[in-house]
C-alpha positions in Angstrom: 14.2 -31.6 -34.0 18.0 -32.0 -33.7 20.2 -29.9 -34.5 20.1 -27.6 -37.5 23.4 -26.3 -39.9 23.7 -22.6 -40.1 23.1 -22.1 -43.3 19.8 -23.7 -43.0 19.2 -21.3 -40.1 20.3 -18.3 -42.2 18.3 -19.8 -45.3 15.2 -19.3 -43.8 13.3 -15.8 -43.3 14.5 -14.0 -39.6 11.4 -12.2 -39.1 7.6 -14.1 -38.5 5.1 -12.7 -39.7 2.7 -10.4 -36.8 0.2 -12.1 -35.0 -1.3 -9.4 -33.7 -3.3 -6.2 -34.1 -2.3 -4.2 -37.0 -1.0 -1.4 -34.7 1.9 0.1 -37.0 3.3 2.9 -35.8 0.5 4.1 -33.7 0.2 5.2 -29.9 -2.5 4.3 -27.4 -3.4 7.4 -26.2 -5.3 6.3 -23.4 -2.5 4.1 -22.1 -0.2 7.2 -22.3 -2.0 9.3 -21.0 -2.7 6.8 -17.9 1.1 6.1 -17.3 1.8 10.0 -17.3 -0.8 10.7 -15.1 0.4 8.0 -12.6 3.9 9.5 -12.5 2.6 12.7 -12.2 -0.2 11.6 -9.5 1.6 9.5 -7.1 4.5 11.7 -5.6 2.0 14.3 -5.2 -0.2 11.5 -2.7 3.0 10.4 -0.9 3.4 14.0 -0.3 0.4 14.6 0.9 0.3 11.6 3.0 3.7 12.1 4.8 2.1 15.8 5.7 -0.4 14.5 7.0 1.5 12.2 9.0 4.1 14.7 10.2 0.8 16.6 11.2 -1.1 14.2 13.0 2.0 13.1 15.1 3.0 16.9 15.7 -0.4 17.8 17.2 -0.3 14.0 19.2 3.0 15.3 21.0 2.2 19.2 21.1 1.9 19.6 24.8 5.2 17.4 25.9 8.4 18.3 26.5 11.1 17.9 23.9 13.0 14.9 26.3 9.3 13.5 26.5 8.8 13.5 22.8 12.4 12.1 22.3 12.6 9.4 24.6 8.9 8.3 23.1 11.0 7.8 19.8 14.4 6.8 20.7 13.6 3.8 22.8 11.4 1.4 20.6 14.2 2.9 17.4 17.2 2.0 19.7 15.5 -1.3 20.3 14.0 -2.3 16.5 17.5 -1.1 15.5 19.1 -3.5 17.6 16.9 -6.2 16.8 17.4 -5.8 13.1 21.0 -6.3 13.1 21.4 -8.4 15.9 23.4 -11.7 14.6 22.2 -14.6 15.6 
């Protein structure tokens, strides 16, 4: 094609015309109301999941000590920790 002078560039019309649906100025509803209900929707599930993994893990460790509990934790964290930003 080569190159083109700019007053052919500005010559021509800067808009094409629409290829697609004619869709002026209207909203999907459905899609909206979809993406709303998403935002709305999934903080509520992480919520409920974290409770009900703060539950299940309260209840796994409800007859030990707090040391118990803590050195179940603290050990593998110390050690992922460690691993994660070892340098090679």
């Amino acid at each position: 094609m080569g190159l083109r002078h700019p007053v052919e560039l500005l010559a021509r019309p800067l808009r094409r015309p629409c290829r697609c649906k004619p869709c002026k100025g209207r909203l999907v509803w459905s899609g909206l109301l979809k993406t709303a209900g998403a935002i709305v929707m999934s903080p509520e599930i992480g919520f409920v999941l974290a409770l009900l993994l703060v539950l299940i893990v309260s209840w796994l460790f409800v007859h030990q000590t707090p040391f118990a509990a803590d050195s179940t934790f603290s050990g593998p964290a110390i050690r992922f920790g460690l691993a994660l930003f070892a340098r090679p």
